[in-house]
C-alpha positions in Angstrom: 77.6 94.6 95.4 74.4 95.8 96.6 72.2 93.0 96.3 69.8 92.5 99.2 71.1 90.1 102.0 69.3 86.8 102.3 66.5 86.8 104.8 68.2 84.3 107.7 71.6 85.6 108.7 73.2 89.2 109.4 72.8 91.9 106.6 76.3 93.1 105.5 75.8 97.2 105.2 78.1 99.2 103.1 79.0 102.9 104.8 80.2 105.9 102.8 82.7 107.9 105.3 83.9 111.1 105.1 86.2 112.5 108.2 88.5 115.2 108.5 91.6 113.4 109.6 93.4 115.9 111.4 93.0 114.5 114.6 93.3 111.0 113.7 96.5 108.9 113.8 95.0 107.3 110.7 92.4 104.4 109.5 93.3 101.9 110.8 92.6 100.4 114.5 96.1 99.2 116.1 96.6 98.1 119.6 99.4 99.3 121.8 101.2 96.8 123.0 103.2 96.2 126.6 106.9 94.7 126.0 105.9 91.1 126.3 104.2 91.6 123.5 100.6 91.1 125.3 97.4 94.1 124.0 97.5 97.2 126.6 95.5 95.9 129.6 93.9 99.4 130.7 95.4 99.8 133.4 97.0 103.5 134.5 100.4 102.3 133.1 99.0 101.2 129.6 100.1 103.6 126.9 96.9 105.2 125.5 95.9 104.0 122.2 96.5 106.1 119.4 92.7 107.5 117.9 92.1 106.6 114.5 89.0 106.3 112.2 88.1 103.1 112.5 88.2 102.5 116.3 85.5 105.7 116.8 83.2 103.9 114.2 83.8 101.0 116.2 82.9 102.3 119.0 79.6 103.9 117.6 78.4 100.3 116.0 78.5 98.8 119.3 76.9 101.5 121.4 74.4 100.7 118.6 74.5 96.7 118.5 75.3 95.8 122.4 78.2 94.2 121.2 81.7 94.3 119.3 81.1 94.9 115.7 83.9 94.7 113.2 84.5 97.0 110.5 86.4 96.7 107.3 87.6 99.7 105.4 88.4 99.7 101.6 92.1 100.8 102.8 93.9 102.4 105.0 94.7 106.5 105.5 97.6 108.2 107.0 97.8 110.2 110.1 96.3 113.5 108.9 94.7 112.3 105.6 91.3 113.1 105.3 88.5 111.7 103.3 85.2 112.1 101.2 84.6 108.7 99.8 85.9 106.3 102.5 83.9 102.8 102.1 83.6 100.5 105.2 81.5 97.3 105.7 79.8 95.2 108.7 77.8 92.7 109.4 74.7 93.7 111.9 72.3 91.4 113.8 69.9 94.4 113.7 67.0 93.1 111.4 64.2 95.1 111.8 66.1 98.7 110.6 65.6 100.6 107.3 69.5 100.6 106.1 68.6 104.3 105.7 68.2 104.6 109.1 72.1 103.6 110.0 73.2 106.9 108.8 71.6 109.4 111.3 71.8 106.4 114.6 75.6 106.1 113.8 76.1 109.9 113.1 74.6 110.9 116.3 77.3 108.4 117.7 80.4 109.6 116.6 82.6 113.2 116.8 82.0 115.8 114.8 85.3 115.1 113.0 83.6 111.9 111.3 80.3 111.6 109.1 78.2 108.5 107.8 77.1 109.7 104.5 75.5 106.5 103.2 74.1 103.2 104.0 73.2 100.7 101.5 72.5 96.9 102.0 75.6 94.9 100.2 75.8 91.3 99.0 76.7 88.8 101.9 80.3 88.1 100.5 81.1 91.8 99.5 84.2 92.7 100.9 85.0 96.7 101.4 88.9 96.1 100.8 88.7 93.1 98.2 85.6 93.9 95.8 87.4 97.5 95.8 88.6 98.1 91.7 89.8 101.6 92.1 90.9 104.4 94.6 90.9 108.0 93.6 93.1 110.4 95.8 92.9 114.3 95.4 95.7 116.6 96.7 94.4 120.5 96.6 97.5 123.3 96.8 97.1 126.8 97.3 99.5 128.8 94.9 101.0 132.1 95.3 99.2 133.0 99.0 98.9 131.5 102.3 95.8 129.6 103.6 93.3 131.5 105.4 92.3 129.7 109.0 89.7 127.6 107.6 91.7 126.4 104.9 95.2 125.3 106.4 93.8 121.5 107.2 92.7 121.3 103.8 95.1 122.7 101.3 98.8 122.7 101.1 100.2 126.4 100.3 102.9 126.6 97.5 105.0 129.7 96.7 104.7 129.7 93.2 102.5 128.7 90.4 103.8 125.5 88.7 104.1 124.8 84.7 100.7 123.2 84.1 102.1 122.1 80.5 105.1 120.4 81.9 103.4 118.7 85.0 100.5 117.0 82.0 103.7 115.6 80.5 105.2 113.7 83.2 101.4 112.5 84.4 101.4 110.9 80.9 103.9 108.4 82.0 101.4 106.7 85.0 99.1 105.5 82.8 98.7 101.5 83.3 100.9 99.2 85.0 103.6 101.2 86.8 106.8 100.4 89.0 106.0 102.5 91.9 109.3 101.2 93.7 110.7 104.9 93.8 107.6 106.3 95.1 107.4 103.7 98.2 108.4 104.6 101.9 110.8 102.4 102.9 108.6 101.2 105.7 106.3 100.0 102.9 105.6 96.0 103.3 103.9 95.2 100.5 105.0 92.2 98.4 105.0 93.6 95.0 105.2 97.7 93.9 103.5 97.5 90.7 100.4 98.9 90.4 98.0 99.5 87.9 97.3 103.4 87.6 93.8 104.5 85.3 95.3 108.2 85.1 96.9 111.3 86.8 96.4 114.5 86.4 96.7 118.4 88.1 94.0 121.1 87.0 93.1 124.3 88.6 89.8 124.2 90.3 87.7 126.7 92.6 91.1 128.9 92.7 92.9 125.7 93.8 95.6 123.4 92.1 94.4 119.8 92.1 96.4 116.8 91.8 94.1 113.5 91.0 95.1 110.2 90.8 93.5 106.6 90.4 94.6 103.5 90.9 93.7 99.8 91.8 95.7 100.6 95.3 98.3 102.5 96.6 101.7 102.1 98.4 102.4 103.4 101.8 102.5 107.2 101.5 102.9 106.8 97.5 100.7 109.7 96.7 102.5 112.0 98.9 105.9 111.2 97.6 104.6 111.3 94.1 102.9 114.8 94.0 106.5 115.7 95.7 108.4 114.4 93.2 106.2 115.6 90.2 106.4 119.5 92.0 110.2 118.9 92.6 111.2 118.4 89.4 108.7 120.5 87.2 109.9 123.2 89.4 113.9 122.1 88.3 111.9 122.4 84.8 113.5 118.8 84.3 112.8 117.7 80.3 109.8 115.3 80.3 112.3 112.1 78.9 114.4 112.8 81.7 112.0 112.7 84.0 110.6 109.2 82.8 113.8 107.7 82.9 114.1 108.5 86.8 110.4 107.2 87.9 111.6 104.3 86.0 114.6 103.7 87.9 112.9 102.3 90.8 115.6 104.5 93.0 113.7 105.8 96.3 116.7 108.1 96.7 115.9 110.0 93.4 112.2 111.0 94.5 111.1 114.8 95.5 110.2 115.3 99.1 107.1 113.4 100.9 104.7 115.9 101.1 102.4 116.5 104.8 99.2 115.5 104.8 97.2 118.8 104.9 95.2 118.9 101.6 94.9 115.3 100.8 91.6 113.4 100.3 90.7 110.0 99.8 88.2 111.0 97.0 86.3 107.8 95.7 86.7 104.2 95.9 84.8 102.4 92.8 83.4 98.9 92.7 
């Protein structure tokens, strides 16, 4: 992954991101669109296009370049998701830069809201999204009190303390290859919805619940409907065989609530 780039040719830099997303309709780039179907031209009738991650790191590579520069992301995040271990690649035409040097010349490029962390030289064919073997999400909850100010973007209050014991049992069953068909938003378009899950778990940490989970991918909006339906049903104090049998179902109608974005991080993605 992070061989050195041939001489000749662009260098392919792999970014580490980490943005509070808050303020962001998401990831990915998309371009709004006038009703014959034609990009927005700019003009003062043009709908404004939504601001997402990608398009302000975008914007900051070609201040940087002189030219569009395209990015790739290792997946996308929802409106309001945040993250810690984003990973993004680029190929650059700049030769003559330490790769060390892309962090603080992008950084002094973009909002406040978004942070290079790390630049590292990658293979030529590396690919941010394919190469990518795991994704590790992280939910954090605040139990028994309300958020104070500088926490409500980053934790998700709950009323009560959940049964620890009973939410380790039903984590036990989203171990491998799982049928994440009741965990899906109906929007979803992905072909298949199995996916291969290394582990699940909530712990207490830092006088915070967390929820980790890691996987090869994830669904549209999967982790939020999951933790919603683990917390829905642990708080029913629904026996763990019972609770197997539903995931298994595949029935979307049998899931907990989709829980809001506040308090959810994309943690890690391993190569």
């Amino acid at each position: 992954m992070t061989n050195s780039s041939p001489a000749e040719g662009p260098r392919n830099i792999l970014l580490l991101v980490a943005y509070d997303g808050t303020d962001f309709s998401g990831w990915q780039t998309l371009e709004k669109r006038d009703p014959s179907g034609t990009a927005a031209s700019g003009t003062v009738d043009a709908p404004a296009v939504p601001r997402t991650v990608q398009g302000e790191l975008e914007r900051a590579l070609k201040k940087l370049h002189k030219h569009p520069v395209t990015l790739t992301g290792s997946g996308r995040t929802d409106a309001g998701v945040h993250a810690r271990g984003q990973a993004a690649n680029f190929y650059t035409d700049i030769r003559g830069m330490e790769v060390g040097r892309f962090v603080p010349a992008l950084n002094s490029l973009l909002p406040r809201d978004v942070r290079v962390m790390e630049a590292r030289e990658a293979a030529e064919a590396f690919h941010a999204r394919f190469d990518a073997r795991s994704r590790t999400y992280r939910y954090f909850f605040l139990c028994g009190r309300g958020p104070f100010p500088a926490e409500r973007r980053y934790a998700l209050p709950l009323s009560r303390r959940p049964d620890l014991s009973l939410l380790a049992e039903y984590c036990r069953f989203f171990r491998g290859e799982c049928d994440c068909t009741m965990f899906a938003s109906p929007a979803d378009t992905s072909r298949s919805r199995r996916r291969y899950i290394y582990g699940a778990s909530f712990y207490p940490e830092g006088g915070k619940l967390v929820f980790e989970i890691r996987a090869n991918a994830f669904l549209w909006k999967m982790v939020r409907s999951l933790s919603g339906t683990l917390l829905h049903y642990e708080k029913k104090g629904l026996p763990p065989e019972q609770f197997r049998e539903l995931a298994n179902s595949g029935k979307r109608e049998l899931a907990g609530p989709t829980l809001p974005p506040e308090g959810l991080f994309l943690w890690h993605v391993g190569y």
